[in-house]
C-alpha positions, 0 to 999 in steps of 0.5 A: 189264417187262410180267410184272411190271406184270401181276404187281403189277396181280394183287397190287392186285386181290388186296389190294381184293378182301381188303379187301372181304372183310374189310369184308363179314364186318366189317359186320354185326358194326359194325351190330350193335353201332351197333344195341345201343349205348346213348346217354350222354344223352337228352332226351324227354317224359314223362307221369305221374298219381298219387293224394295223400293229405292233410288241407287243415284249413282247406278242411275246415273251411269244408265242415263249416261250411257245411254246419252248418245241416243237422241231419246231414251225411254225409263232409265230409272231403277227404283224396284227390286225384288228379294228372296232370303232363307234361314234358320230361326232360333223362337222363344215365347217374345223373342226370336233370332234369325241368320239368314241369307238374302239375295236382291236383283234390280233388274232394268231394261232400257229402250232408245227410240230406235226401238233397240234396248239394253239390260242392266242388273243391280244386284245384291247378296247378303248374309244377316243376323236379325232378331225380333221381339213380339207383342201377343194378343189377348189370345196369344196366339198371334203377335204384332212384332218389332225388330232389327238386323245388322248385315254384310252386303255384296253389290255388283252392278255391270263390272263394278263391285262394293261391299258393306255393312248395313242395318235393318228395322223391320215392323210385322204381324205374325199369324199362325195357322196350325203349323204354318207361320205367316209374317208379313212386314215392313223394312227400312234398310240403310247400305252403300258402298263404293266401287274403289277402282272405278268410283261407282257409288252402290246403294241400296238404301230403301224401304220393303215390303214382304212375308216370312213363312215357316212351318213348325209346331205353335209356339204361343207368345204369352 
């Protein structure tokens, strides 16, 4: 009775350290892979900056008539601007949605032949909800991607002030780099809006070029 009470003790303690064993090669194989897995789905802040290229007729016209008195008058012109924006991204596998707020600055000075200058802004702030969809390839790991936004725009140039909705489609690349996510893209933006009081037409209508840079864990697109 006693022998076999030992017995099965011995086959118990056998059985443990077995399981043990097993859970000590198996381990660091689970780790790895809970290490090297990727999520589904993430959310995380993103920044990015751009430059714009566009004519404002209206913004343009008011310069060269304000400066019409000079017998000369040097790039009057604004057909640049740049861009900064920030947000919050919501990523899936093929598909993202962003809020985000952009803030836009034409900046323009203007020398008469007198050798005097002026200085104008035109400026635009603007709170937008986009979405993209992505194509991976062969790796999944990076992804050409398409997408789109709608917006509201604030524009003030001098003392004249419109607002506006507005759209945007934008084409890119997205490269990621550990926890580094880097989309540089392309945009056609489509806004206008009239100054009421005076009559000034606002337009930022355009195209732009820039990158969108966030920093979270690899998420693959297939």
């Amino acid at each position: 009775m006693i022998s076999k009470l030992y017995i099965n003790k011995l086959s118990s303690i056998r059985n443990l350290l077995k399981a043990v064993a097993t859970l000590v090669f198996l381990l660091p194989g689970v780790l790895l892979y809970s290490q090297e897995s990727t999520p589904k789905s993430a959310v995380f802040p993103t920044f990015g900056f751009g430059v714009g290229f566009f004519y404002p007729k209206g913004v343009n016209d008011y310069i060269k008539e304000m400066n019409s008195q000079y017998s000369e008058t040097f790039n009057t012109q604004i057909y640049m601007y740049f861009e900064i924006k920030g947000g919050l991204t919501f990523r899936m596998k093929k598909f993202d949605v962003s809020a985000v707020l952009e803030y836009d600055m034409a900046p323009k000075i203007v020398t008469v032949s007198n050798g005097d200058s002026k200085s104008y802004s035109f400026n635009r702030l603007s709170p937008e909800i986009s979405a993209n969809y992505y194509f991976p390839n062969k790796t999944g790991k990076n992804a050409f991607f398409l997408g789109a936004g709608v917006n509201y725009s604030f524009l003030k140039f001098q003392d004249f002030k419109g607002e506006s909705p507005g759209f945007k489609l934008q084409a890119g690349y997205s490269l990621q780099f550990g926890k580094t996510n880097l989309q540089p893209y392309v945009a056609f933006r489509s806004v206008s809006a009239d100054d009421k009081v005076n009559g000034l037409n606002l337009n930022y209508t355009g195209g732009q070029i820039g990158i969108i840079i966030s920093s979270h864990k690899r998420i693959s697109y297939k």
